[in-house]
ZAZA-517640 format. One record per atom (N, C-alpha, C): z negated, y, x. Coordinates in steps of 0.02 Angstrom, whole numbers, padded with zeros to 5 digits, always signed. Atoms other than C-alpha are relative to their C-alpha. Example, Ala and Ser with C-alpha at 12.3 -4.5 7.8 and 13.67 -1.06 7.14 Angstrom:
% ZAZA-517640
+00000-00059+00045 -00390-00225+00615 +00000+00060+00045 +00003-00059-00042 -00357-00053+00684 -00037+00055-00039 
***
This chain:
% ZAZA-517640
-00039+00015+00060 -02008+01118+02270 -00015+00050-00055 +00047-00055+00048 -02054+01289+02183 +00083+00023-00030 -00063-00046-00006 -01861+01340+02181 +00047-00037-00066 -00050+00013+00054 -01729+01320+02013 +00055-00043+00011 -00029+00024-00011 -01624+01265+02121 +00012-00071+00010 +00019+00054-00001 -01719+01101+02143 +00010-00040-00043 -00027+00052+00066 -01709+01059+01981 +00081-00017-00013 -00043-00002-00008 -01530+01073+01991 +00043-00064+00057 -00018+00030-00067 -01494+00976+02168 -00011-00078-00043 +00036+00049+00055 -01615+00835+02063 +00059-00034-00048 -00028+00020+00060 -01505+00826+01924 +00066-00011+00033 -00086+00025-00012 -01310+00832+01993 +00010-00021+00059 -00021+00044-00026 -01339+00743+02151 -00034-00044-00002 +00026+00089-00007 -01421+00581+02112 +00039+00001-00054 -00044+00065+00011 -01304+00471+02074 -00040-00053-00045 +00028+00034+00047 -01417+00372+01964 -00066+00021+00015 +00093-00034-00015 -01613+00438+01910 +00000-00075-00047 +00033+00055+00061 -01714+00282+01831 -00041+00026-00054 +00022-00019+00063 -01746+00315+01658 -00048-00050-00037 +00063+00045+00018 -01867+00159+01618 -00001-00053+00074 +00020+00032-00061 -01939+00026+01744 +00059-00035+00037 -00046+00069-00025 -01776-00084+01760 +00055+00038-00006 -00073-00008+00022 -01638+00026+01702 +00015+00066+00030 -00011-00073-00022 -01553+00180+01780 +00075-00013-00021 -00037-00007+00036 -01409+00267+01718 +00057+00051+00054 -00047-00024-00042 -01256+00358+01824 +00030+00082-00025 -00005-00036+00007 -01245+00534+01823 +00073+00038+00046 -00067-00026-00031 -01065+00617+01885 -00013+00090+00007 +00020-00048-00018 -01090+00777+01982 +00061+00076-00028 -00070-00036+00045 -00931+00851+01891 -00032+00006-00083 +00026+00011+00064 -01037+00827+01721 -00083+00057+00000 +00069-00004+00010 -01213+00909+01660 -00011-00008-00101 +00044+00026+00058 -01332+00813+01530 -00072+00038+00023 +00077-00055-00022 -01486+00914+01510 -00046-00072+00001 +00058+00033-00014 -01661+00832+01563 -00068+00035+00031 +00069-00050-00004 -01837+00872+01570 -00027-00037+00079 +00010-00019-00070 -01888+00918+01754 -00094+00000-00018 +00070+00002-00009 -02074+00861+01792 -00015+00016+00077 +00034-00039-00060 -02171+00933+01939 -00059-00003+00007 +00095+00000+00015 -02355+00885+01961 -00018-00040+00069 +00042+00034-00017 -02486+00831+02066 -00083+00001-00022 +00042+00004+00035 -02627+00792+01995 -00075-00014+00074 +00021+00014-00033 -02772+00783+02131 -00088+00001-00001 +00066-00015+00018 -02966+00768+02175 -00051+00052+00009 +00013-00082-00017 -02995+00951+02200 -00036+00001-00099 +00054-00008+00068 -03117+01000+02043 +00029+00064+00004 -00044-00065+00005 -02988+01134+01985 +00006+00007-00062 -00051+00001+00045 -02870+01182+01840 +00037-00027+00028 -00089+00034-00023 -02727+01070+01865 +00031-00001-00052 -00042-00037+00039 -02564+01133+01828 +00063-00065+00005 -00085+00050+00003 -02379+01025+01771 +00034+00062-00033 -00097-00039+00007 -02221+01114+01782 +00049-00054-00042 -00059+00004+00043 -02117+01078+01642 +00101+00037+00002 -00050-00045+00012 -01917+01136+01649 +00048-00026-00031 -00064+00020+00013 -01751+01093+01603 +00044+00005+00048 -00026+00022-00074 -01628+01023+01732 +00056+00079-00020 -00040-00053+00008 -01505+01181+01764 +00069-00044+00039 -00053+00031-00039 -01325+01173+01842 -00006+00034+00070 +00049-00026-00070 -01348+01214+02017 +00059+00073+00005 -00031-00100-00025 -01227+01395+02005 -00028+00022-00062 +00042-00030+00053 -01363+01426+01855 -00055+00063+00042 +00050-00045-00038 -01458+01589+01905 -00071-00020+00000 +00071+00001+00015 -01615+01535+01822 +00000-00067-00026 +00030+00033+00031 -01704+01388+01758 -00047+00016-00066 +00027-00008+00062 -01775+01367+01587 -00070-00054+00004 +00074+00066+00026 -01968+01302+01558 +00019-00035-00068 +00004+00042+00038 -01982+01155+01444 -00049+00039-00060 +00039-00029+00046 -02089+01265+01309 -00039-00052-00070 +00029+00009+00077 -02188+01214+01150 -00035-00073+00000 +00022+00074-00012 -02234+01036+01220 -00091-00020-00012 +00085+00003+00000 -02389+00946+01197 +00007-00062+00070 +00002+00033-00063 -02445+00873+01372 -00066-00030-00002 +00074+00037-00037 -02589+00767+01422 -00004-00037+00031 +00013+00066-00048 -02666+00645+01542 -00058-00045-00050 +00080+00034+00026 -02788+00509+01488 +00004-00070+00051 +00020+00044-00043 -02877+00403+01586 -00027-00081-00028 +00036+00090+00046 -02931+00183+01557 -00056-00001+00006 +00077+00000+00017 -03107+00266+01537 +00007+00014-00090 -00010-00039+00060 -03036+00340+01359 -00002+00069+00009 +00012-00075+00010 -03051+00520+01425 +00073+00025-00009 -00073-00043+00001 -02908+00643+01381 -00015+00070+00041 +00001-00063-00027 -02863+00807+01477 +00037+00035-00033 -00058-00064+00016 -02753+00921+01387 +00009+00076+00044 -00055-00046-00062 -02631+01053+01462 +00029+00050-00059 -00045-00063+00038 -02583+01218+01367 +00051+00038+00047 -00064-00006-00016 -02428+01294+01401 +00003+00065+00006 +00011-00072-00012 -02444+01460+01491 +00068-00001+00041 -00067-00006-00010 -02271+01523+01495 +00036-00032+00049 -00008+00079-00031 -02214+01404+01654 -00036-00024+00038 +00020+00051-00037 -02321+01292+01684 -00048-00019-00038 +00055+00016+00041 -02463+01188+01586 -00064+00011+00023 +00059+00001-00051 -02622+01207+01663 -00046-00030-00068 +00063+00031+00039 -02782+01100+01587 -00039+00029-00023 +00062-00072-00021 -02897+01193+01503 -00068-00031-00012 +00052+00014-00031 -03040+01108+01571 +00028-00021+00084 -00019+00018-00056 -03053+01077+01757 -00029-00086+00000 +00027+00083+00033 -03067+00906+01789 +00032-00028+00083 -00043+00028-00060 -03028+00784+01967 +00015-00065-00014 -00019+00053-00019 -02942+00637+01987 -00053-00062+00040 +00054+00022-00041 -03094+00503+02051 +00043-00068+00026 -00037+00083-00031 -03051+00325+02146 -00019-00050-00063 -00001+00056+00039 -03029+00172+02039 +00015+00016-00067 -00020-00008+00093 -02977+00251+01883 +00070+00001-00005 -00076-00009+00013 -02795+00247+01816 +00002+00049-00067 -00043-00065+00031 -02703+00410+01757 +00070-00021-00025 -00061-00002+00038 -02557+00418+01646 +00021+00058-00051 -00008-00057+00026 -02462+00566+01597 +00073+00009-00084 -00031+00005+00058 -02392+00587+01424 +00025+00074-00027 -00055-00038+00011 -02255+00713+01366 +00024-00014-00071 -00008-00016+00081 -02226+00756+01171 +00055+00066+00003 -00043-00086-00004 -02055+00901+01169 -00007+00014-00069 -00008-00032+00083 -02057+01005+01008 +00081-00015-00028 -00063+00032+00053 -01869+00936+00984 -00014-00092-00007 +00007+00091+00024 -01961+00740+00949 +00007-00047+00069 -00006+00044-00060 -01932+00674+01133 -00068-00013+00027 +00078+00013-00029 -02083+00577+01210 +00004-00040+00072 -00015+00034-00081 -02119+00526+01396 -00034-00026+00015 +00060+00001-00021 -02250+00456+01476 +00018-00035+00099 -00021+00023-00063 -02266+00398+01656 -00040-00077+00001 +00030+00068-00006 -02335+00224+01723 -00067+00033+00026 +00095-00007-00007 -02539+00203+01755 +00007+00012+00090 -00006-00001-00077 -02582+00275+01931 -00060+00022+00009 +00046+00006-00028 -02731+00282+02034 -00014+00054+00070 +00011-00049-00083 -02795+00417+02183 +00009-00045+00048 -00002+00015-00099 -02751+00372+02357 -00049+00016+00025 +00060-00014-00057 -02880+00350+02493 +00008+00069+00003 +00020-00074-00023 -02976+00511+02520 -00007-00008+00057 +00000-00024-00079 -02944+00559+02700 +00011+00066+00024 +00001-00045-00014 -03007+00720+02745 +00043+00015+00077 -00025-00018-00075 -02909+00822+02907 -00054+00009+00040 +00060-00031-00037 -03001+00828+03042 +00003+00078+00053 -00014-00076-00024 -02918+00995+03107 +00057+00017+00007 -00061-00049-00009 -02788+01112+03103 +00001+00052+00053 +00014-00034-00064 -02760+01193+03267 +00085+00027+00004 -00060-00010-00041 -02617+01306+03354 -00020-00009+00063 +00001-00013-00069 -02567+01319+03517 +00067-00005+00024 -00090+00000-00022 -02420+01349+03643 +00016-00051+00030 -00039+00057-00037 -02282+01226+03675 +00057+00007-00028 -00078-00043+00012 -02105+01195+03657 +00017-00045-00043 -00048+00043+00031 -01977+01126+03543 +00020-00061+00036 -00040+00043-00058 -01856+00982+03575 +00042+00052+00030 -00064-00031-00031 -01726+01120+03635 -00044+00044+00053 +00026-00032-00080 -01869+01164+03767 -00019+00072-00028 +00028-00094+00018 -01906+01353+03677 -00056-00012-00009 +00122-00031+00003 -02096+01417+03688 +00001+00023-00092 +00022-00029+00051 -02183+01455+03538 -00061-00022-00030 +00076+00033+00044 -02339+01403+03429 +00022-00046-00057 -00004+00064+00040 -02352+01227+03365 -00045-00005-00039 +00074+00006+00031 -02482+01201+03224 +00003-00064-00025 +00029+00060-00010 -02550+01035+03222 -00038-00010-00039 +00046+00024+00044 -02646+00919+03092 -00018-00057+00019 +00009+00062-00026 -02736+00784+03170 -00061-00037-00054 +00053+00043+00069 -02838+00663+03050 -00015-00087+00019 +00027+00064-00021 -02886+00481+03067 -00026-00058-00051 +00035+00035+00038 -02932+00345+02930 -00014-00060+00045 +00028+00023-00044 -03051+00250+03010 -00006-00099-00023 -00007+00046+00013 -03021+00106+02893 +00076-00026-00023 -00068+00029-00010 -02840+00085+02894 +00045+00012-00056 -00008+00017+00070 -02797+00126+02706 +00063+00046+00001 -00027-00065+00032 -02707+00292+02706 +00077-00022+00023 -00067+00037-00013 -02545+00264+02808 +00058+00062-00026 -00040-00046+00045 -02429+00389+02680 -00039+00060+00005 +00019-00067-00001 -02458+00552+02706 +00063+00075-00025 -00027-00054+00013 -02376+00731+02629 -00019+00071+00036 +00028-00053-00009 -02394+00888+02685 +00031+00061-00026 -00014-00046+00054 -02388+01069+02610 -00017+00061+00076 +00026-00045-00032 -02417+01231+02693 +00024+00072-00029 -00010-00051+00017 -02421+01419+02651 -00022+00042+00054 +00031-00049-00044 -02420+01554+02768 -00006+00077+00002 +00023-00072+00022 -02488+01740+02767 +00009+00014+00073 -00003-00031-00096 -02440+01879+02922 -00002+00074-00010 +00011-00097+00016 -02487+02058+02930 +00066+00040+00047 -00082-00038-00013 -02328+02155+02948 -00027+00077+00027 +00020-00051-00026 -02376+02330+03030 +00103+00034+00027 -00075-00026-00010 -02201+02450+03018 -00003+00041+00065 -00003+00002-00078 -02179+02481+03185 +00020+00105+00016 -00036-00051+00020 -02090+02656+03137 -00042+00056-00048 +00008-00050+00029 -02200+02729+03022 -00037+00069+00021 +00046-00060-00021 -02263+02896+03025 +00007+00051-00061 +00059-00050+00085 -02377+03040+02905 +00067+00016-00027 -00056-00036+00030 -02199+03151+02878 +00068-00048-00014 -00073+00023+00020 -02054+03088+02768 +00039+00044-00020 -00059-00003+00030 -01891+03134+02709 +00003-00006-00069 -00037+00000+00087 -01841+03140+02528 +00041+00072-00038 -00023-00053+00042 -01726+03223+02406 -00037+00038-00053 +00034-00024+00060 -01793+03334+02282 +00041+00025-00047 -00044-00008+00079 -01758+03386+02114 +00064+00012-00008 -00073-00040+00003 -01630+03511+02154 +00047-00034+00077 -00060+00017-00026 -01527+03399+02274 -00026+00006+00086 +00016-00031-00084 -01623+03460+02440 -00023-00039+00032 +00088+00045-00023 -01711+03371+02575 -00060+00049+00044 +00079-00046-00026 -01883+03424+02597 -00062-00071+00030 +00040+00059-00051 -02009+03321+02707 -00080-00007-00058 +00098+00021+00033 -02201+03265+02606 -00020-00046+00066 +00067+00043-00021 -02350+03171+02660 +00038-00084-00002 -00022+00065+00017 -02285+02979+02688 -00078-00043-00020 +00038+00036+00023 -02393+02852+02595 -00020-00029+00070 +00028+00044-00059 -02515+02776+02705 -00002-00083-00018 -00015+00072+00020 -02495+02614+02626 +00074-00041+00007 -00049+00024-00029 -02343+02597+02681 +00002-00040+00060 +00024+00038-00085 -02411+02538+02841 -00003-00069+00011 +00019+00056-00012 -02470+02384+02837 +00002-00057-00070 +00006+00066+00053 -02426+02236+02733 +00002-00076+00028 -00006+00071-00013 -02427+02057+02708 +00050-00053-00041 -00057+00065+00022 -02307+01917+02705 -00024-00062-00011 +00023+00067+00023 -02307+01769+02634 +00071-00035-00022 -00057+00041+00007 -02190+01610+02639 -00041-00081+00000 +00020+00091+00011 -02214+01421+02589 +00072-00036+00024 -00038+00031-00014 -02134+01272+02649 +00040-00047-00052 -00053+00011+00032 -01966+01241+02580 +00031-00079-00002 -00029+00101-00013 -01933+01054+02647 -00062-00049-00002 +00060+00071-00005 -02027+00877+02616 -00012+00007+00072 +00046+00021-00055 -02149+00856+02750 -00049-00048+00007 +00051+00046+00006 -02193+00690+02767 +00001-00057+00065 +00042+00043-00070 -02285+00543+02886 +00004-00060-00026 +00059+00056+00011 -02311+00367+02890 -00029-00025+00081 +00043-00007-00050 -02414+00312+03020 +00012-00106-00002 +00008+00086+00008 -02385+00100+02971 +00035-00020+00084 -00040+00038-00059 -02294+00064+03140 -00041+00018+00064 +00029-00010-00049 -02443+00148+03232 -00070-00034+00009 +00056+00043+00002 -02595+00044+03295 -00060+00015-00048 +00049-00052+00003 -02708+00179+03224 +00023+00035-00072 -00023-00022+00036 -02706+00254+03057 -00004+00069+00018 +00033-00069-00010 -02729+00425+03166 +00099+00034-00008 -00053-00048+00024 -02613+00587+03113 -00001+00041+00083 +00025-00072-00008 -02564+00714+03232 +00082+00034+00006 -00038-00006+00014 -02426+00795+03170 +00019+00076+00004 -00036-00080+00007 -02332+00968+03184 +00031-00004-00053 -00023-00031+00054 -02326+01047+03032 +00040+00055-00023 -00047-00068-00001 -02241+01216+03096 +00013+00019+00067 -00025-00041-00079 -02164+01281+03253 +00034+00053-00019 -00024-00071-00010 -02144+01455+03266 +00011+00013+00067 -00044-00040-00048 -02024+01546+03401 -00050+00038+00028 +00047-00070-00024 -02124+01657+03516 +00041+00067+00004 -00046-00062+00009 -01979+01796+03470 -00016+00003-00095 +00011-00026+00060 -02025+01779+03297 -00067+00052-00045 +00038-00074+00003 -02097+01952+03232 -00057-00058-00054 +00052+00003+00039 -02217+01855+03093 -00057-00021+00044 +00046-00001-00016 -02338+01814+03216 -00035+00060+00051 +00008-00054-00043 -02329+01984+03306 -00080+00031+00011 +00091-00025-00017 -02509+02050+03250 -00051-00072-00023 +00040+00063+00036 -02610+01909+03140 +00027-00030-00059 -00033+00074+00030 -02549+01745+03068 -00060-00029-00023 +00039+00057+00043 -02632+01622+02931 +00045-00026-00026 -00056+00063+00036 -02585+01472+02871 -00044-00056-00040 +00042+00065+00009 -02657+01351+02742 +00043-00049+00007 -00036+00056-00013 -02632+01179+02768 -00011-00053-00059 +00032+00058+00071 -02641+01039+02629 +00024-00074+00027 -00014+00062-00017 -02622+00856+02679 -00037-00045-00077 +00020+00030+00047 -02597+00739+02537 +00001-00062+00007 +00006+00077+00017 -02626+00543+02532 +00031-00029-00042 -00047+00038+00024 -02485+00459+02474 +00004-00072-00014 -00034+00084+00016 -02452+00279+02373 +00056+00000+00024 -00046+00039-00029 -02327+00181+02446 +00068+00028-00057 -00067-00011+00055 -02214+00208+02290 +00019+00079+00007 +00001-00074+00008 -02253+00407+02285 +00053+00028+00066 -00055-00016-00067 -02178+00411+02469 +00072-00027+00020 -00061+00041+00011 -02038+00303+02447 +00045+00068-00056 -00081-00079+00045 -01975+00463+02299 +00011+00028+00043 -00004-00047-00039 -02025+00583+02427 +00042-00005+00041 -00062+00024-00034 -01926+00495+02541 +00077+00006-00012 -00025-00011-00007 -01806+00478+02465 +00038+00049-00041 -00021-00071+00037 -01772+00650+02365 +00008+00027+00085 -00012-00058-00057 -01784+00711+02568 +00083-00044+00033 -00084+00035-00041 -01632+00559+02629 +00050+00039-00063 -00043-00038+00042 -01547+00651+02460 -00002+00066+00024 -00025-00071+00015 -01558+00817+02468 +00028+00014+00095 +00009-00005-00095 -01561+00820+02705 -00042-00017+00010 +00046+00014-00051 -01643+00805+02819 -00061+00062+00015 +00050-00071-00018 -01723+00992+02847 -00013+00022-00070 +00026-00050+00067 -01718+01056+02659 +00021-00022-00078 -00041+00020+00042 -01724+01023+02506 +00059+00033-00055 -00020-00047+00039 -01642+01172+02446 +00077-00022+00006 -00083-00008-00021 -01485+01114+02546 +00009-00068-00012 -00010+00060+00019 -01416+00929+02476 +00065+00002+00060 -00075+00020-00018 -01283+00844+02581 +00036-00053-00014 -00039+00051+00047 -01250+00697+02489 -00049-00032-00067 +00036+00060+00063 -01297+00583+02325 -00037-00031+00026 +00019+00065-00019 -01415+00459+02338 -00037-00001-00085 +00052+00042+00028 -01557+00377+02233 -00058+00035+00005 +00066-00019+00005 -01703+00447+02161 -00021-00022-00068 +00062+00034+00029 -01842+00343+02086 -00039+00014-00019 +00067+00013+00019 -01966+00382+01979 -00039-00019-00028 +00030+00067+00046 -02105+00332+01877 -00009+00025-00069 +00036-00049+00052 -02085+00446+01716 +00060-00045-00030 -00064+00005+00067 -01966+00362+01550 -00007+00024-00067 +00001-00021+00079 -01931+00404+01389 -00047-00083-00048 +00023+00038+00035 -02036+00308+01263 +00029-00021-00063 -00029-00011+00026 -01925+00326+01130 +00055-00028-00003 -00046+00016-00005 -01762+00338+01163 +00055-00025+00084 -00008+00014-00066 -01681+00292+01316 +00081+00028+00044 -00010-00042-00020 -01556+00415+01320 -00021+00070+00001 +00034-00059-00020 -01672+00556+01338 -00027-00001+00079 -00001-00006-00069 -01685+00592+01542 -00044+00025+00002 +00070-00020-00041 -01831+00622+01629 +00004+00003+00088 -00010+00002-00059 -01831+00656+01809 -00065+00045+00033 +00073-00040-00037 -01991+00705+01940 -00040-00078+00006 +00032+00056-00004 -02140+00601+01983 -00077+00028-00020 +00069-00022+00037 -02314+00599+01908 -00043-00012+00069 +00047+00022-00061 -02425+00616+02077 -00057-00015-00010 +00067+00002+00005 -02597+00556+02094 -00023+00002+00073 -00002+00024-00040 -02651+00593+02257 -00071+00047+00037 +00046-00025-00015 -02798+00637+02359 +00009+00067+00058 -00050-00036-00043 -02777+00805+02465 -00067+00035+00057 +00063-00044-00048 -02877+00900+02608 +00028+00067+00010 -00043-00071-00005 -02846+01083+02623 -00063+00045+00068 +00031-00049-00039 -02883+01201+02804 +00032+00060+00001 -00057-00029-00037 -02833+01353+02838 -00032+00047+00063 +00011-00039-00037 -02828+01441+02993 +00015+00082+00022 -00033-00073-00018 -02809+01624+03078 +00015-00018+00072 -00003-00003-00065 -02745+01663+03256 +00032+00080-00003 -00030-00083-00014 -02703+01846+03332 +00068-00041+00033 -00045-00013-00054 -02536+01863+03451 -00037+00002+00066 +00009-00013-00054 -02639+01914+03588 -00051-00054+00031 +00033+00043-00031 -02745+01773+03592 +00023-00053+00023 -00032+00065-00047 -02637+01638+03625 +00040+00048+00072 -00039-00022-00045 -02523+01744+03727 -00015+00050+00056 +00029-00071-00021 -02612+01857+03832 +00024+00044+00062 -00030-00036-00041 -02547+01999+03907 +00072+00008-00013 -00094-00009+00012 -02356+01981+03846 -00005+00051-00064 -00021-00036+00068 -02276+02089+03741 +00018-00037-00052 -00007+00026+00061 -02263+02056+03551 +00093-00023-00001 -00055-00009+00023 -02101+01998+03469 +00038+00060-00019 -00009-00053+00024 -01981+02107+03429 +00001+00017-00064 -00023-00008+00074 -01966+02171+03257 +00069-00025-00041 -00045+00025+00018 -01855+02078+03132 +00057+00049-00007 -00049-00031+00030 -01731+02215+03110 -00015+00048+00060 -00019-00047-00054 -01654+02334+03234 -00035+00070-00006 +00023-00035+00012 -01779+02482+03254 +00009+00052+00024 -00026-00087-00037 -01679+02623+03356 +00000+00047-00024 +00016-00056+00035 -01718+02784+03300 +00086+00044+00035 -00075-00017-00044 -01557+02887+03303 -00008+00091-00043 +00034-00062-00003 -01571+03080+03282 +00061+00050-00046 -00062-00040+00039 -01469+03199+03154 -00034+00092+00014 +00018-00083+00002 -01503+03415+03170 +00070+00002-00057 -00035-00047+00072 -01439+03505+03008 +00024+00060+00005 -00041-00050-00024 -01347+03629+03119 +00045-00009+00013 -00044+00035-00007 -01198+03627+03202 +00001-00011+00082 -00017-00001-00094 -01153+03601+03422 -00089-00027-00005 +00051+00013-00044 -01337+03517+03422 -00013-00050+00053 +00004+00020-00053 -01392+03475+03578 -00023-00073+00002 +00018+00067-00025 -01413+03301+03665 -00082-00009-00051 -00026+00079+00002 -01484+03151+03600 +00028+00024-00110 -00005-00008+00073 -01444+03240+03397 +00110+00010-00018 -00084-00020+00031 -01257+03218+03318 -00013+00041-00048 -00013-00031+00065 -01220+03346+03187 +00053-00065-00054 -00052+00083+00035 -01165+03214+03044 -00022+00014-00101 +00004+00020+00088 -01153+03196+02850 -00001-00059-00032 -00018+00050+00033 -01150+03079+02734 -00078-00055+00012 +00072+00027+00010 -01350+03042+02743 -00025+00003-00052 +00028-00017+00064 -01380+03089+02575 +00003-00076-00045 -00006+00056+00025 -01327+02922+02509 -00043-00059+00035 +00032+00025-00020 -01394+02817+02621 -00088+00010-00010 +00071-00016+00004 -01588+02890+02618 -00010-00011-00091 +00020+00028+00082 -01554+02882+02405 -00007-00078-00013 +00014+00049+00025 -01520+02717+02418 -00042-00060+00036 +00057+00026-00033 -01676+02675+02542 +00024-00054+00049 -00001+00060-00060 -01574+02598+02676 -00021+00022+00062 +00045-00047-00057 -01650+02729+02794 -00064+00024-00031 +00066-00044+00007 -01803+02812+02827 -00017+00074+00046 +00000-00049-00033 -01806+03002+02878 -00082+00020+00017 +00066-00027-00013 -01934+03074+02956 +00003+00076+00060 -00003-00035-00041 -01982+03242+03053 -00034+00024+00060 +00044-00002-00073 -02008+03274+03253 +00033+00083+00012 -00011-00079-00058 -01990+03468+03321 +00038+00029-00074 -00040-00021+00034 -01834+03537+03243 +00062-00065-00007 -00050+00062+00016 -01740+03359+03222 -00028-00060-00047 +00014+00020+00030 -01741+03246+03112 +00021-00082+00015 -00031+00038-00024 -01731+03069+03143 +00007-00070-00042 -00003+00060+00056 -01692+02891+03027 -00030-00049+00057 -00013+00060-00034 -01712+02715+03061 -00001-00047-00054 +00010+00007+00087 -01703+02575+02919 -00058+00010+00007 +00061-00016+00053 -01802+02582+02801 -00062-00050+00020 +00058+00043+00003 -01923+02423+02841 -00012+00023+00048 +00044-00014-00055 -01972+02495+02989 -00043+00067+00003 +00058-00084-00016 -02042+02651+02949 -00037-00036-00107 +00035+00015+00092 -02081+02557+02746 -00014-00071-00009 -00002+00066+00013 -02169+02388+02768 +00001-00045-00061 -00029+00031+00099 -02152+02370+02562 +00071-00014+00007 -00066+00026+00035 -01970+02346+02560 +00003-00081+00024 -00005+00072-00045 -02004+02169+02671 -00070-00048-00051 +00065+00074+00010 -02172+02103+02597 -00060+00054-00023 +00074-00015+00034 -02354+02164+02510 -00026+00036+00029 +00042-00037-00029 -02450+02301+02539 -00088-00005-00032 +00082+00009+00029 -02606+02229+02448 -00017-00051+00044 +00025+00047-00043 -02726+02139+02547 -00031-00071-00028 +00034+00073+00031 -02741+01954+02512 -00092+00000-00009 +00052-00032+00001 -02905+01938+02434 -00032-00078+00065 +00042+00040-00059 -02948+01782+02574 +00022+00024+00057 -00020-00024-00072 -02868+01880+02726 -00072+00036+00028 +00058-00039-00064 -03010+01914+02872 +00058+00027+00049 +00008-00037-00062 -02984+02033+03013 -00021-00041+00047 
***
C-alpha cells in the first residue's frame, strides 16, 4: 500500500467509508470530496515508527499530496505520549518507542486547517514469532516449476489465528552483455568507442509486495502457519544469480483483518492496485469534531516477526541453465562501410537510437555491434549500489 494510487482506489471505490463508530456516509465514484489518507502500523519492534499522512487523490491524479503541518501523536492508558514530526511524507516519532501487551494505543490527528481525528483504543496482538522462512522447488496450481517461499509458524496457545504478511525482495542483476569497450557520440557528432564503466555490471533490484497477503488459520485444528508467500517462475531472470527476500509476518485483531479483508474483497482478489468493484471499508479512525471531515485507513497495532533469507540459482537447481534474461539479448552487427560481409548489414539511422540509450554499442575486430541497452547497462533496470545488508 506504498502506491498514490491506493489512496485513490480507497477513496472513489468504497461506496461508503465509516466516519464515526455507527455512522457511514456514501461516496459516488463520479464525485471527489477530499479526505485524510492514514497509513500506519504501529508495532513491537523498538524502532522509529513512522504514519503516512496524505490526501485522498482522484485516481487519473499523477501524484498524491502529504497531509503537511499536522500535529500527530499516540498516547497510551499509562499517560505516556509519543509524538511524530513531519518529515516531508511521513511522521516518524522522534523517540523510538514499542508497542508492549496489555496496554491500549490511540492515535490522535490535529490538521493545520482545525480538523481533528483520533482512532479507537487498541492493544498489540499475540506475539508469535516465525519459525522459518524457507524456499524450495515446486509447482503452481497451473502445474509450472519454480521456487515457493514458505512461512511456517505455530502459536502454541491458540491466540494468534489473523495473520498479515509483507515481503521485500532484493536480486543481483549481472548485464549479461556487458563489456570494457563502448560506443558513444562525441562532441563533434562522431562515434568514438571509451572505457565502459565497470559499474555498470552488476546491480540490484528491488520490489515489494503490491497485494494484501493475508491468513486465518480459525477453521484449522492448529494455530500452525505454513503459507506461500511468493512463487517465482523458474524462467524468471530475478532469480538467475542471487535472490533475497525479507519476510514480515504480522499478528492481526480480528477487527484489523476484517479491513484488510475487506479493502482486498474491494479492491480484487490479486492487487490492490487493480479495484474491480465497490464495496465496504471499515475503519477505526473519525473525526472528533466535525463529522463531515473524512478520514479513511486503519490505525494498526500489531505484533510482527521479520526473516530474511538468501538462496543462489544454482543451488536449488543444479546443473540447469539460468533463466533467460528479461529482455531480448541478440547482438546484431552494423560495419561503417559499405558491401560488408556476412553476419554485418551496412545500415543508418543508429545515431538516434544509441542518443536516446535504447541501444548499447560496443566494439569486436572491425564491427561494431548493439543490443539494448539493459543488457550491456544493468542501471537502466535497477541499482548499482550494493545494499548495505546484501551477503555474497
Amino acid at each position: 500500500m506504498k502506491n498514490y494510487k491506493l489512496y485513490s482506489i480507497l477513496f472513489l471505490f468504497s461506496a461508503f467509508i465509516l466516519n464515526s463508530c455507527t455512522e457511514a456516509y456514501p461516496l459516488l465514484t463520479n464525485t471527489y470530496e477530499e479526505a485524510l489518507v492514514v497509513e500506519t502500523t504501529i508495532t513491537n519492534e523498538l524502532k522509529i515508527q513512522e504514519i503516512k499522512l496524505t490526501k485522498s487523490a482522484r485516481f487519473e491524479d499523477e501524484k498524491y499530496l502529504p497531509e503537511s503541518g499536522a500535529e500527530v501523536y499516540i498516547t497510551d492508558n499509562s499517560g505516556n505520549r509519543y509524538d511524530f514530526e513531519d518529515q516531508s511524507d511521513k511522521y516518524v516519532s522522534t523517540a523510538a518507542f514499542q508497542a508492549v501487551p496489555g496496554t491500549q494505543y490511540q492515535l490522535h490527528i490535529n490538521t493545520k486547517d482545525g480538523r481533528s481525528f483520533e482512532s479507537s483504543p487498541e492493544i498489540l496482538s499475540t506475539v508469535t514469532p516465525m519459525q522459518s522462512v524457507k524456499a524450495a522447488i515446486e509447482k503452481d496450481k497451473d502445474d509450472k516449476r519454480g521456487v515457493g517461499i514458505r512461512v511456517n509458524s505455530f502459536d502454541s496457545g491458540n491466540k494468534s489465528h489473523y495473520y498479515r504478511y509483507e515481503y521485500e525482495e532484493t536480486y543481483k542483476v549481472i548485464a549479461p552483455k556487458w563489456v570494457r569497450t563502448k560506443a558513444v557520440i562525441n562532441a563533434n557528432g562522431a562515434l568514438t568507442f571509451i572505457e565502459n564503466d565497470p559499474n555498470t555490471r552488476i546491480c540490484y533490484g528491488n520490489k515489494k509486495n503490491t497485494n494484501l497477503l493475508l491468513l486465518s488459520t480459525t477453521d484449522l485444528k492448529e494455530d500452525r502457519v505454513d503459507y506461500l508467500v511468493r512463487f517465482i517462475s523458474d524462467q524468471d531472470y530475478i532469480i538467475t544469480t542471487r535472490y533475497s527476500i525479507l519476510v514480515k509476518q504480522y499478528v492481526e485483531s480480528l477487527a484489523a483483518f476484517n479491513y484488510y479483508s475487506t479493502l482486498k474483497k474491494t479492491s480484487g482478489s490479486t492487487s490492490i492496485l487493480s479495484p474491480t468493484q465497490p464495496g465496504i471499508v471499515l475503519g477505526n479512525l473519525k473525526s472528533i469534531k466535525n463529522t463531515n471531515d473524512k478520514i479513511i485507513g486503519y490505525f494498526d497495532v500489531a505484533s510482527v516477526s521479520i526473516e530474511r533469507i538468501y538462496f543462489n540459482y544454482a543451488d536449488l537447481f543444479l546443473g540447469e541453465a539460468p533463466p533467460p534474461f528479461y529482455t531480448d539479448c541478440q547482438e546484431f552487427c552494423y560495419a561503417d562501410y559499405p558491401f560488408s560481409p556476412d553476419p554485418c548489414t551496412h545500415s543508418g539511422g543508429f545515431y538516434d537510437d544509441l542518443m536516446m540509450d535504447k541501444i548499447s554499442y560496443y566494439l569486436n575486430g572491425r564491427f561494431y555491434y548493439w543490443v539494448n541497452t539493459p543488457c550491456g547497462d544493468c542501471t537502466t533496470i535497477a541499482s548499482n549500489v550494493k545494499p548495505t545488508f546484501w551477503v555474497d
